[in-house]
C-alpha positions, 0 to 999 in steps of 0.5 A, a space after each residue: 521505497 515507502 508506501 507514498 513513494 509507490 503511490 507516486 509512482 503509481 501514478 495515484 492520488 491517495 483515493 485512486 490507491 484507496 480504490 485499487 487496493 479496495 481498502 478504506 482511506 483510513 486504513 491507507 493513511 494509517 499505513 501512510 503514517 506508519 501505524 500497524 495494518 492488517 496482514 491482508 490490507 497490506 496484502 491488498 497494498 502490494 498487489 495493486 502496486 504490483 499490477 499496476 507496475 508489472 512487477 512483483 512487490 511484497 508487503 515486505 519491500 514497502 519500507 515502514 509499512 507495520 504489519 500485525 502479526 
């Protein structure tokens, strides 16, 4: 599943997601459209998603999120 697709099943605007995985909405759409993020704001990304689905999920299982290395 994509970012956008966790997002939607989240249950979250763009700002709601912004907001729970504390990163700045620039750096989200830069994610969204498959630019390089951080290691930790993607970090920050999964671990929302996984709180709020009550399931693990790495940043590894979001399918085109760039990571730097």
């Amino acid at each position: 599943m994509t970012l956008d697709d966790y997002r939607l099943e989240c249950g979250w605007s763009k700002n709601e997601m912004c907001r729970q995985a504390r990163i700045d909405f620039v750096t989200l759409q830069r994610a969204l459209g498959g630019e390089t993020v951080s290691s930790r704001s993607a970090e920050k990304l999964a671990h929302a998603i996984s709180k709020q689905l009550g399931r693990t999920i790495r940043p590894t299982d979001i399918e085109g999120l760039n990571i730097s290395k």
